[in-house]
C-alpha positions as protocol buffer text, in pm:
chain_id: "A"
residue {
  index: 1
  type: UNK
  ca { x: 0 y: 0 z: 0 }
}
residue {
  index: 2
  type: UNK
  ca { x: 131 y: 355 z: -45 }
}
residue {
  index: 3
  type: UNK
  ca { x: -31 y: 668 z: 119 }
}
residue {
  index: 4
  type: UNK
  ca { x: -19 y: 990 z: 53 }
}
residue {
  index: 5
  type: UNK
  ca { x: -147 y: 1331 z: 186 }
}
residue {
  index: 6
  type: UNK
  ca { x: -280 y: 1514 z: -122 }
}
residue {
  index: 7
  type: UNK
  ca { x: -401 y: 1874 z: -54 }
}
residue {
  index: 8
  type: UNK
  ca { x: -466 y: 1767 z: 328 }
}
residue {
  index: 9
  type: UNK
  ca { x: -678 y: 1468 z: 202 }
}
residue {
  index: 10
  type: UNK
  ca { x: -587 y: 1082 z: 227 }
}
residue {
  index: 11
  type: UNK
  ca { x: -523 y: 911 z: -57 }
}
residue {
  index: 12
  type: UNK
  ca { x: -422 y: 574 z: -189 }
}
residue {
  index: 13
  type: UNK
  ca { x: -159 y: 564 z: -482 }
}
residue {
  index: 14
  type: UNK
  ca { x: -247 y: 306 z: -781 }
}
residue {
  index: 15
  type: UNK
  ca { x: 8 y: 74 z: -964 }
}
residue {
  index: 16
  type: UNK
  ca { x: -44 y: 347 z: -1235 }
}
residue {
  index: 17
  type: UNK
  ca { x: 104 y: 601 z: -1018 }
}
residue {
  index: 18
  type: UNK
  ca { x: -277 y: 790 z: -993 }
}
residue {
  index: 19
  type: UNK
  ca { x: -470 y: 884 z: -659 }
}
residue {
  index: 20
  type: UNK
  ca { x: -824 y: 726 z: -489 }
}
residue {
  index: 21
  type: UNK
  ca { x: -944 y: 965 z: -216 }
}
residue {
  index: 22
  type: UNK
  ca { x: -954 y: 730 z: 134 }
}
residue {
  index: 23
  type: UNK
  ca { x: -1270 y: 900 z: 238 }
}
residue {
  index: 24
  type: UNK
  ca { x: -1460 y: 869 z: -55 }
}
residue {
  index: 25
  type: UNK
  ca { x: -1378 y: 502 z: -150 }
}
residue {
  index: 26
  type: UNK
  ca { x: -1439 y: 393 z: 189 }
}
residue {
  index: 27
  type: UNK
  ca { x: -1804 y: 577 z: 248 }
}
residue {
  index: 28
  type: UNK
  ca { x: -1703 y: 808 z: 472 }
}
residue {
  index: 29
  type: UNK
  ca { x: -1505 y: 551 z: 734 }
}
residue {
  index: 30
  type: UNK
  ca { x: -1174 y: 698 z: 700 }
}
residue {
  index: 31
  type: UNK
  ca { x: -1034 y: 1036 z: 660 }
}
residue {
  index: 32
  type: UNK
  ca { x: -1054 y: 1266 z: 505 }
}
residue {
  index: 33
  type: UNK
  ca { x: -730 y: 1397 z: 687 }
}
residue {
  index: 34
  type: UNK
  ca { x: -437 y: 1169 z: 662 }
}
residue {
  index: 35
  type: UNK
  ca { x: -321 y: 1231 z: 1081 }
}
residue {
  index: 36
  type: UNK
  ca { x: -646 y: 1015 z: 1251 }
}
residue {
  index: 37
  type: UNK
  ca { x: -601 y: 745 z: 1012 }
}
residue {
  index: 38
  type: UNK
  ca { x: -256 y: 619 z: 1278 }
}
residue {
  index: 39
  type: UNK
  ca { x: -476 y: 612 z: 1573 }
}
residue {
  index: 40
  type: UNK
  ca { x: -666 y: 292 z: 1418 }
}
residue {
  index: 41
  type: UNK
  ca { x: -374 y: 164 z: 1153 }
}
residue {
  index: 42
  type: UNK
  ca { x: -461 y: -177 z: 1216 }
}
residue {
  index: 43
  type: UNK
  ca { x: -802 y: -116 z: 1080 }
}
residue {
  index: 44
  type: UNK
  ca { x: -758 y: 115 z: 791 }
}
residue {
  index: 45
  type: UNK
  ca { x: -452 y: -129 z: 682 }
}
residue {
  index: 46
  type: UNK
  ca { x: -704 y: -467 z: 658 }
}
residue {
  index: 47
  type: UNK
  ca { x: -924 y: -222 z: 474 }
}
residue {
  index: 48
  type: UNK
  ca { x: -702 y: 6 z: 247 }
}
residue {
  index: 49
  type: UNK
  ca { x: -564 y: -380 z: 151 }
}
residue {
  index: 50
  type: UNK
  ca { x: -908 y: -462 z: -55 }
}
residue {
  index: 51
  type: UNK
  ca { x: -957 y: -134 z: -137 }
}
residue {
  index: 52
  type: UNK
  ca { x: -1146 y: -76 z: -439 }
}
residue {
  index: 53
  type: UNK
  ca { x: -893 y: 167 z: -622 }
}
residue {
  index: 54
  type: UNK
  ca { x: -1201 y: 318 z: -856 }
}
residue {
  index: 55
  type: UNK
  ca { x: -1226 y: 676 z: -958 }
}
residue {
  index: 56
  type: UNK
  ca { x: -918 y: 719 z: -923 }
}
residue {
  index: 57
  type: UNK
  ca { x: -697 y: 1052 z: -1087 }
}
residue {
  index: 58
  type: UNK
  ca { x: -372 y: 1171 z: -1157 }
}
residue {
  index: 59
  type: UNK
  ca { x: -218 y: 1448 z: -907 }
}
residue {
  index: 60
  type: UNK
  ca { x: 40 y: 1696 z: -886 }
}
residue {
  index: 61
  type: UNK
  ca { x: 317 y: 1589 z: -686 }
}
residue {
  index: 62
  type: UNK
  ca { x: 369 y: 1941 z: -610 }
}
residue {
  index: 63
  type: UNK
  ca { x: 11 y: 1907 z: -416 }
}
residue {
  index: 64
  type: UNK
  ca { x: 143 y: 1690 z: -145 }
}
residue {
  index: 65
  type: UNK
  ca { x: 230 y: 1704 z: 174 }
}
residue {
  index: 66
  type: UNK
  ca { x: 391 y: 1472 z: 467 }
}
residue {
  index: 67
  type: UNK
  ca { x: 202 y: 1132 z: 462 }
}
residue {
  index: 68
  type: UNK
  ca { x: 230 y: 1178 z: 851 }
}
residue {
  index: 69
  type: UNK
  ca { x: 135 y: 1585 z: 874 }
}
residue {
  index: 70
  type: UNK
  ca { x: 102 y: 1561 z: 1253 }
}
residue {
  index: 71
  type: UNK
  ca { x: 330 y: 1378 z: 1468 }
}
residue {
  index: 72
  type: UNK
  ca { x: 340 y: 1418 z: 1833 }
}
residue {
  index: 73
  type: UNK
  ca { x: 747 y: 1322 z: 1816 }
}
residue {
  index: 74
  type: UNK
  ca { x: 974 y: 1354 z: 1524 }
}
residue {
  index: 75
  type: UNK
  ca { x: 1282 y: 1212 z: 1653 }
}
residue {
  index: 76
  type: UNK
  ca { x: 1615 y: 1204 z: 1464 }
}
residue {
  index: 77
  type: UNK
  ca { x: 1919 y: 997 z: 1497 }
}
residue {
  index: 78
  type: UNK
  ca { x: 2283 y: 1079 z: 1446 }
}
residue {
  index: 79
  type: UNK
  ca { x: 2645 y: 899 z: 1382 }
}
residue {
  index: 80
  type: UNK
  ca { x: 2394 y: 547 z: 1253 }
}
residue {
  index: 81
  type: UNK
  ca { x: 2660 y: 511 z: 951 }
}
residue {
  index: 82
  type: UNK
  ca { x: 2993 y: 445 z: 1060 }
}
residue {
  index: 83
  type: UNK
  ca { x: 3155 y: 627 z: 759 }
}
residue {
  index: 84
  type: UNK
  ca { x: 2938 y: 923 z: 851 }
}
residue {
  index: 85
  type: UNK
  ca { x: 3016 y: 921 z: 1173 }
}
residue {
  index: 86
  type: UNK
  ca { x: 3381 y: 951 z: 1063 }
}
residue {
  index: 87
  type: UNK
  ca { x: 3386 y: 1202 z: 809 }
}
residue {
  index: 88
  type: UNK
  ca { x: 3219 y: 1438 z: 1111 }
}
residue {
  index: 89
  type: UNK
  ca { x: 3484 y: 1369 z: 1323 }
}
residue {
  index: 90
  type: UNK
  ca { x: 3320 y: 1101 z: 1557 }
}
residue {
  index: 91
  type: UNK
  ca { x: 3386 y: 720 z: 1618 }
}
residue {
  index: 92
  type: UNK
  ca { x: 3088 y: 519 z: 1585 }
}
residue {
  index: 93
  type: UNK
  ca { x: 2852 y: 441 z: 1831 }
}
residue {
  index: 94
  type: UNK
  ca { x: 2902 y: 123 z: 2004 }
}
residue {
  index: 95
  type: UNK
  ca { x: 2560 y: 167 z: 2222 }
}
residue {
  index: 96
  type: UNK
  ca { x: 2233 y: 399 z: 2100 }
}
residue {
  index: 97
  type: UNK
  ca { x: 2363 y: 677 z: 1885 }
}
residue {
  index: 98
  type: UNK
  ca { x: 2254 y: 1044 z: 1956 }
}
residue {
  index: 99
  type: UNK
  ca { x: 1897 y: 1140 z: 2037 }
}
residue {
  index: 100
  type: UNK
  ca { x: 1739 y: 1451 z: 1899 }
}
residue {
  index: 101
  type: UNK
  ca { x: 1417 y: 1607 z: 1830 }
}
residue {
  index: 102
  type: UNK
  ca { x: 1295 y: 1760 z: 1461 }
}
residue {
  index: 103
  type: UNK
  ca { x: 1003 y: 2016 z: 1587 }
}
residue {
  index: 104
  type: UNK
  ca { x: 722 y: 1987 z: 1435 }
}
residue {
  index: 105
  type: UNK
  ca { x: 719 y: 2330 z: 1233 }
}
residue {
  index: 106
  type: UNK
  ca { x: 1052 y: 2189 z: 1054 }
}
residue {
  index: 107
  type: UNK
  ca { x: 832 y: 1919 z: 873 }
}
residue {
  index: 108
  type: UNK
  ca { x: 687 y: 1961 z: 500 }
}
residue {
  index: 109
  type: UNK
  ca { x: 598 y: 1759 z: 208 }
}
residue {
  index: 110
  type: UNK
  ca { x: 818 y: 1628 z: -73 }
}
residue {
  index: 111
  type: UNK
  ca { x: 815 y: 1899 z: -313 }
}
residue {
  index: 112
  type: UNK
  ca { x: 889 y: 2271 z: -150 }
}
residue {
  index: 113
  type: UNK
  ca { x: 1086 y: 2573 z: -152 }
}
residue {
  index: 114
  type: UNK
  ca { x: 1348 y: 2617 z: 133 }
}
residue {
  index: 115
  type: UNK
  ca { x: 1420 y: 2943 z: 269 }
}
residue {
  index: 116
  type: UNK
  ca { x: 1843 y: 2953 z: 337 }
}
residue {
  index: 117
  type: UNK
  ca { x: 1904 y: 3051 z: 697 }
}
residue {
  index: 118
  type: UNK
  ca { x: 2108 y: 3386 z: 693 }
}
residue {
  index: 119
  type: UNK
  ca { x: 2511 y: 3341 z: 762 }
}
residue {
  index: 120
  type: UNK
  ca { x: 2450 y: 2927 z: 823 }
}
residue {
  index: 121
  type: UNK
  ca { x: 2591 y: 2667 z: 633 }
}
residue {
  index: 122
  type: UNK
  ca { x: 2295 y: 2434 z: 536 }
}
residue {
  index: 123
  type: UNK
  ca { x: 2388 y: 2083 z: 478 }
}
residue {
  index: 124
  type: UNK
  ca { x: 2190 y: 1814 z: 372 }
}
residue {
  index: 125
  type: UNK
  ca { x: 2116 y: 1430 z: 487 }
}
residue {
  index: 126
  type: UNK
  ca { x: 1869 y: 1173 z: 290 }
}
residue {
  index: 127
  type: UNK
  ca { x: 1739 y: 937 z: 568 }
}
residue {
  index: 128
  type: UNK
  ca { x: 1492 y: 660 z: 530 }
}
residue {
  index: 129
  type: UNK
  ca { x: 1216 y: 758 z: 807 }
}
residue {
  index: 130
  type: UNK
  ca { x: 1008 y: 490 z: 994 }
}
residue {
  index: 131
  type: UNK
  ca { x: 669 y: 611 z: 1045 }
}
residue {
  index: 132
  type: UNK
  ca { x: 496 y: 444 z: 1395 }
}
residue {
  index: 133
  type: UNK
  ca { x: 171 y: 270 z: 1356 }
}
residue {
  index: 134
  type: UNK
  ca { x: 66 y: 157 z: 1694 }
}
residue {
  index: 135
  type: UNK
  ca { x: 155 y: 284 z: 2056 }
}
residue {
  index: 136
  type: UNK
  ca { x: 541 y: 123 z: 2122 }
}
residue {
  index: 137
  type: UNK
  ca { x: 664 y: 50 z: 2496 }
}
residue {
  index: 138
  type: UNK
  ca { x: 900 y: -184 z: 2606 }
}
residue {
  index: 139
  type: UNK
  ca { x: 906 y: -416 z: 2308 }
}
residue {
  index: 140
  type: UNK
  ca { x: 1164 y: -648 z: 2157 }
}
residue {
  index: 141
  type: UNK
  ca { x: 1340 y: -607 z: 1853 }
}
residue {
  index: 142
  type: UNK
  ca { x: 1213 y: -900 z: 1699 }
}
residue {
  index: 143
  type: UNK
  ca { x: 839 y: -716 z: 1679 }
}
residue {
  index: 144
  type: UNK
  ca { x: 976 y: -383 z: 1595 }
}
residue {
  index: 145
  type: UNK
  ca { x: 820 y: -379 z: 1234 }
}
residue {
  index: 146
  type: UNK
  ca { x: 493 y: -459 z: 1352 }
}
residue {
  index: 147
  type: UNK
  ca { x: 489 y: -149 z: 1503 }
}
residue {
  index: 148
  type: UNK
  ca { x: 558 y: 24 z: 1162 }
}
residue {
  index: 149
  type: UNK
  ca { x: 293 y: 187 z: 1007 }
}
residue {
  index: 150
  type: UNK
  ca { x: 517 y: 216 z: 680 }
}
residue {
  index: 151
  type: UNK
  ca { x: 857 y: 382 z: 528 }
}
residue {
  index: 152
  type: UNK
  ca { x: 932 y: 727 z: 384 }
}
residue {
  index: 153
  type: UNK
  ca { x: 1191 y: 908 z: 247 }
}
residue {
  index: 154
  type: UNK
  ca { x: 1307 y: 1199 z: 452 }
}
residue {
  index: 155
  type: UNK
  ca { x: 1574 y: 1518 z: 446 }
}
residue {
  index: 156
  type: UNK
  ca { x: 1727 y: 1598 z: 789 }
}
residue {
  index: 157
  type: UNK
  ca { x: 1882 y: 1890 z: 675 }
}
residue {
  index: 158
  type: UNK
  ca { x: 2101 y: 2061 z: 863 }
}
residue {
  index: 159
  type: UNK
  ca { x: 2242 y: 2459 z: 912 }
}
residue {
  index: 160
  type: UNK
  ca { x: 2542 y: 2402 z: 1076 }
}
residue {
  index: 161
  type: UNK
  ca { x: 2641 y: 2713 z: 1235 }
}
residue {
  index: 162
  type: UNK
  ca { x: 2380 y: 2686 z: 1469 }
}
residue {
  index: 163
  type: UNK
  ca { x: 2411 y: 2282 z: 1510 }
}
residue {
  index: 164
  type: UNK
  ca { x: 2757 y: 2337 z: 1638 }
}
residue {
  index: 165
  type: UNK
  ca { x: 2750 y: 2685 z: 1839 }
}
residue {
  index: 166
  type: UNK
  ca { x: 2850 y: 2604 z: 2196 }
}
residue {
  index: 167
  type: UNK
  ca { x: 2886 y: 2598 z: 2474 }
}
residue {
  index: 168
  type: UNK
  ca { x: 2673 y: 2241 z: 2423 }
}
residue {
  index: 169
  type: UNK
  ca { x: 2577 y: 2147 z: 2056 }
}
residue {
  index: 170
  type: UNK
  ca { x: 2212 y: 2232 z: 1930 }
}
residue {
  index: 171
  type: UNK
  ca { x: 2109 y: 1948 z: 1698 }
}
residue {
  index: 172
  type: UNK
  ca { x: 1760 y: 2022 z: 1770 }
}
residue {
  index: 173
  type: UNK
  ca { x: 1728 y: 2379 z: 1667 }
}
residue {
  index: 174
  type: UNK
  ca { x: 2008 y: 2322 z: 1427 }
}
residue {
  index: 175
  type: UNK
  ca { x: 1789 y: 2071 z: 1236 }
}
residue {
  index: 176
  type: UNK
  ca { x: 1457 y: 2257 z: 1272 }
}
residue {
  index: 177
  type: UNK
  ca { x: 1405 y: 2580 z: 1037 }
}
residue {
  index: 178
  type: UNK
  ca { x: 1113 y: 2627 z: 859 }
}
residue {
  index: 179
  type: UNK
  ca { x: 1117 y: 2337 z: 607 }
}
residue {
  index: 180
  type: UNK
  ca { x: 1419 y: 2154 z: 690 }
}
residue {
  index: 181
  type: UNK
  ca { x: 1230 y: 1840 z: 751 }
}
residue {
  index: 182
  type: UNK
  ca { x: 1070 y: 1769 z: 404 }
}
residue {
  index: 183
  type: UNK
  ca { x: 936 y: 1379 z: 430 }
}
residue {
  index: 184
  type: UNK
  ca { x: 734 y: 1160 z: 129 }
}
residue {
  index: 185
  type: UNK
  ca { x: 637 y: 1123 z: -127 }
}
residue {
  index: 186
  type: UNK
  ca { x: 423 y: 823 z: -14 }
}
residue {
  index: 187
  type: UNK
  ca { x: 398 y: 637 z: 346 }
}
residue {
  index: 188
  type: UNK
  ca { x: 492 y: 314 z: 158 }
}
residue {
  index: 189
  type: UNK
  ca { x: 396 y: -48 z: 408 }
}
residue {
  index: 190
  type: UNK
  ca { x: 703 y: -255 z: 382 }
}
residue {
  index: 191
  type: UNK
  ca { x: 564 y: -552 z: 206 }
}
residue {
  index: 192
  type: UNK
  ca { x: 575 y: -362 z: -97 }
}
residue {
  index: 193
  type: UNK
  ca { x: 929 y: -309 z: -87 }
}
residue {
  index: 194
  type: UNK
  ca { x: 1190 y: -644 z: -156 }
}
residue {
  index: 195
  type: UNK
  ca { x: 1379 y: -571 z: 202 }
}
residue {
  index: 196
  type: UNK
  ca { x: 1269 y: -326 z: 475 }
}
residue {
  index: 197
  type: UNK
  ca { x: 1631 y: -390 z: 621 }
}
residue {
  index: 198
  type: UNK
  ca { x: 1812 y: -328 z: 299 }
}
residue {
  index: 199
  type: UNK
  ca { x: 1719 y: 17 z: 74 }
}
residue {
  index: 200
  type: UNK
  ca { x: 1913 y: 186 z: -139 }
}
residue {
  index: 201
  type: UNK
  ca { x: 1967 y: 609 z: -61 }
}
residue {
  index: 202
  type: UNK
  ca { x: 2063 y: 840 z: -238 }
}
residue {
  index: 203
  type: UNK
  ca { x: 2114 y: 1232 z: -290 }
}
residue {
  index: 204
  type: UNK
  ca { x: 2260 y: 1470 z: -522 }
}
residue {
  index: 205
  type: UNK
  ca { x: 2262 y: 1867 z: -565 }
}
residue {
  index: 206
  type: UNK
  ca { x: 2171 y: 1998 z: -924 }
}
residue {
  index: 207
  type: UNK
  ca { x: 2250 y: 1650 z: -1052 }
}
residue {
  index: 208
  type: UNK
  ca { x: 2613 y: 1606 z: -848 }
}
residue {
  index: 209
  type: UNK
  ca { x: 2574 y: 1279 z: -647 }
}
residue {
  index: 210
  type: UNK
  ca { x: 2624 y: 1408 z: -325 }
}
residue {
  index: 211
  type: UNK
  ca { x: 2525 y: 1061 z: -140 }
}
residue {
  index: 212
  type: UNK
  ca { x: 2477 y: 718 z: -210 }
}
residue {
  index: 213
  type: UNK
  ca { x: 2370 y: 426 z: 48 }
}
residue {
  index: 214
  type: UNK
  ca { x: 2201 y: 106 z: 188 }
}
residue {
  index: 215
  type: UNK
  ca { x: 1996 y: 87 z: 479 }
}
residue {
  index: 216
  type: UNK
  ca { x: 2196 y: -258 z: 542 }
}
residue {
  index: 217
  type: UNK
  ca { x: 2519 y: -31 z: 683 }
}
residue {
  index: 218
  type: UNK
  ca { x: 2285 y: 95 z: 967 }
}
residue {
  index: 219
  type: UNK
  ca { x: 2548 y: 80 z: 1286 }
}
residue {
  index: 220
  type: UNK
  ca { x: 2161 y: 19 z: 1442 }
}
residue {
  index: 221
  type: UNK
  ca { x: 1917 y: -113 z: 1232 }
}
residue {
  index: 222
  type: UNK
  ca { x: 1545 y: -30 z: 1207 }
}
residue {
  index: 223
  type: UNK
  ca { x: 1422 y: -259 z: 1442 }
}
residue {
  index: 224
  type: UNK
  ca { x: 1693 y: -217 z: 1696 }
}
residue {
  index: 225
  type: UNK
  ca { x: 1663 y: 160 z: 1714 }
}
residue {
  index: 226
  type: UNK
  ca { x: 1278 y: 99 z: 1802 }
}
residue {
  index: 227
  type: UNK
  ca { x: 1329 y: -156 z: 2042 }
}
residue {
  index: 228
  type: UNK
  ca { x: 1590 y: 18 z: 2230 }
}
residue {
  index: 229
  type: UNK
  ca { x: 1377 y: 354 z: 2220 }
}
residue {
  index: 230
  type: UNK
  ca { x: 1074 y: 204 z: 2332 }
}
residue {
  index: 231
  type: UNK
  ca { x: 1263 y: 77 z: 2651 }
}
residue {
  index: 232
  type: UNK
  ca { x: 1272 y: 478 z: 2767 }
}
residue {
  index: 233
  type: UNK
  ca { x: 1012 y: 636 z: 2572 }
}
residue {
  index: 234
  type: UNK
  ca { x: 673 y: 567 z: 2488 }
}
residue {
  index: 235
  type: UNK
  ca { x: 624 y: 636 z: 2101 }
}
residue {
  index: 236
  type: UNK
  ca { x: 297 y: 727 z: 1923 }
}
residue {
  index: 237
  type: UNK
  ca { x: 94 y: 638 z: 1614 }
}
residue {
  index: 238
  type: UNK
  ca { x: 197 y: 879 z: 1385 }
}
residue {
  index: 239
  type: UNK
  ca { x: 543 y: 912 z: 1492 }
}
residue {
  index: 240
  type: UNK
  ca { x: 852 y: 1013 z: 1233 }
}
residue {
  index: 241
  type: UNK
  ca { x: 1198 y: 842 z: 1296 }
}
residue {
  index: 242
  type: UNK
  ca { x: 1459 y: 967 z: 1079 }
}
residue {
  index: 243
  type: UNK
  ca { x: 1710 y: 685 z: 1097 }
}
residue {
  index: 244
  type: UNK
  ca { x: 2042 y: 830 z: 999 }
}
residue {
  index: 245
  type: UNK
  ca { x: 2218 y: 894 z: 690 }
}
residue {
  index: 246
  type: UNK
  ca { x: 2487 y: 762 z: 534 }
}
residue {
  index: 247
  type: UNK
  ca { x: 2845 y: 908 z: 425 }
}
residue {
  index: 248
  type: UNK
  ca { x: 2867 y: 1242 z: 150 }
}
residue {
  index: 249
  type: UNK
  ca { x: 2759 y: 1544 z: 397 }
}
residue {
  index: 250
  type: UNK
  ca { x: 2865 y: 1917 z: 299 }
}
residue {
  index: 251
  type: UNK
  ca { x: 3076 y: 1904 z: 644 }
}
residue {
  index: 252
  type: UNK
  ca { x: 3224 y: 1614 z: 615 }
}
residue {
  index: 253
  type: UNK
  ca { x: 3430 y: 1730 z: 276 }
}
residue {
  index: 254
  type: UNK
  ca { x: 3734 y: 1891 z: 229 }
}
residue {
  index: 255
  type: UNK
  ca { x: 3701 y: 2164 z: 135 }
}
residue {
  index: 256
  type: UNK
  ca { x: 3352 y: 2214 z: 300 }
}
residue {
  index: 257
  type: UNK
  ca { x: 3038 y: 2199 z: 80 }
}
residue {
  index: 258
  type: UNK
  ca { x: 2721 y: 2333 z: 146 }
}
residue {
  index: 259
  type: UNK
  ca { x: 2367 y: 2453 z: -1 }
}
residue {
  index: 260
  type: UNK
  ca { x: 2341 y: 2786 z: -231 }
}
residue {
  index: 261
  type: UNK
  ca { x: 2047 y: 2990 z: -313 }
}
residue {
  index: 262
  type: UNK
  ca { x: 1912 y: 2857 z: -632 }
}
residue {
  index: 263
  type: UNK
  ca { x: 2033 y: 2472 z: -630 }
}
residue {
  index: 264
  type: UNK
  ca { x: 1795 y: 2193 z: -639 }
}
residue {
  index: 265
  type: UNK
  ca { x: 1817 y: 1927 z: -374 }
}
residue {
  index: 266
  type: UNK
  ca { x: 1710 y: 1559 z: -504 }
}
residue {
  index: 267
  type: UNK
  ca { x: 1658 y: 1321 z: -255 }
}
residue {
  index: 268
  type: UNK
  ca { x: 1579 y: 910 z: -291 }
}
residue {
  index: 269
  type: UNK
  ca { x: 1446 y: 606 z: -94 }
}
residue {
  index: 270
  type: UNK
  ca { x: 1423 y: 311 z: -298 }
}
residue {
  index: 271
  type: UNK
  ca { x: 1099 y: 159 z: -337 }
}
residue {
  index: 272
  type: UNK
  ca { x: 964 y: 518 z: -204 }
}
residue {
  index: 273
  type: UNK
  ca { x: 1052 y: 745 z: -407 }
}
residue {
  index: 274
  type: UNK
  ca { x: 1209 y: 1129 z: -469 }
}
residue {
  index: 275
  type: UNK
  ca { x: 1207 y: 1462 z: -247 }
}
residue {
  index: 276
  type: UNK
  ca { x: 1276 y: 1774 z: -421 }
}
residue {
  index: 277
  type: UNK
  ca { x: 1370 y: 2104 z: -289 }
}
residue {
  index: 278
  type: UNK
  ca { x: 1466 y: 2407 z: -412 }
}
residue {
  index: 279
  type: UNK
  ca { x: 1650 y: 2676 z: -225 }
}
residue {
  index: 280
  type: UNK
  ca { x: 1607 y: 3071 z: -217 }
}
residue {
  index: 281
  type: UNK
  ca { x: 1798 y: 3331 z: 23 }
}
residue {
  index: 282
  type: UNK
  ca { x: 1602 y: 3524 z: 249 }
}
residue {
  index: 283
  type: UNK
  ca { x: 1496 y: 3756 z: -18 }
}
residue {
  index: 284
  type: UNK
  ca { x: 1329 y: 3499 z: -238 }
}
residue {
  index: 285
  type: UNK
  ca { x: 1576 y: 3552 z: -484 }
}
């Protein structure tokens, strides 16, 4: 199944790459918002599965927004590549790599514009993102995927001056301006894809490969990083996990690289699909 939040309405995306509205094809059960359909996954997945995928249009992929547009946690995890964690001047996690929050007014569909922070250095980082499906405490790693509600693609881009200002490091805020959290196209389940555990990334800046990856060369994988969360935090339906990203950052080259105004930032999950954003200073220009 693949979801998507088209114009603030649920739909399901056909083999033919067109759109069903959720609320319509299901009488009025579900939706019409994408966000309530996590409370009662279980029951909108049995259902979405039979669907009947009538009526159904082509969209702009402009139109969309996150398949999860209201999360009560977007958490994101650092150093979960150990080439990554290397090229920014780290040695790999041996335990639970770094914790930090994405706030909520970061997070935006697949297709924007991104406003350039004045005097930062903004970096970029293609992630796959686990979106939560069912209220996760305490549970083993072995069940972690049953907790997934499905995969999406996801940009944890970064301005660096403000990541790194001291006295302490602010990953949070760092990670957080208005659209630096662009996530999509689809929520994809993970039976459509050959290996949830194995996905190829990739990321490249006005057609320069910037990044290229597999979800296999996780330090933690998937499953692990939900377990091990779970066992101190409670996470929610709805819930966005960016899961790390792999080797290629601006920071991590020599010399430095980073985002200009007018470059195009094209981002890839496989078996997902492509975010795109475009990048303007302050002034629009």
């Amino acid at each position: 199944m693949k979801l998507a939040n088209l114009d603030g309405r649920a739909v399901l995306i056909t083999p033919d790459d067109l759109a069903v509205d959720v609320h319509q094809a299901s009488d009025g059960r579900f939706g019409p918002e994408p966000a309530p359909l996590f409370s009662e996954w279980g029951a909108f997945r049995d259902w979405a599965q039979a669907a009947p995928l009538t009526e159904a249009a082509a969209y702009d992929p402009a139109a969309l927004g996150p398949p999860s547009p209201d999360p009560r946690q977007i958490l994101g995890i650092g150093l979960n590549y150990t080439e990554h964690a290397m090229e920014s001047g780290f040695e790999a996690p041996k335990g639970l790599p770094p914790v930090f929050p994405k706030f909520l007014s970061s997070l935006s569909g697949p297709v924007t514009k991104v406003v350039l922070p004045e005097g930062g250095n903004t970096d970029w980082e293609v992630e796959l993102v686990a979106v939560i499906g069912s209220t996760t405490y305490n549970i083993d790693e072995a069940d972690a995927w049953e907790h997934v509600a499905g995969i999406t693609a996801g940009q944890d881009l970064s301005e660096r001056v403000t990541q790194l200002a001291g006295p302490a490091p602010q990953f949070g805020l760092g990670k957080s301006f208005s659209g630096f959290s662009p996530t999509g196209p689809f929520l994809v389940t993970t039976d459509e894809v050959p290996d949830p555990d194995d996905l190829a990334l990739h990321c490249e800046l006005d057609g320069e490969t910037l990044q290229d990856g597999r979800t296999s060369n996780l330090i933690v994988s998937v499953p692990r990083l939900i377990a091990e969360l779970s066992k101190i935090i409670t996470l929610y339906p709805g819930d966005l996990l960016f899961t790390g990203t792999p080797a290629g950052v601006g920071l991590g080259r020599d010399p430095q690289k980073y985002i200009a105004a007018g470059q195009t930032l094209v981002s890839t999950v496989e078996g997902v699909g492509e975010l795109r954003q475009h990048f303007v200073a302050a002034d629009g220009k």
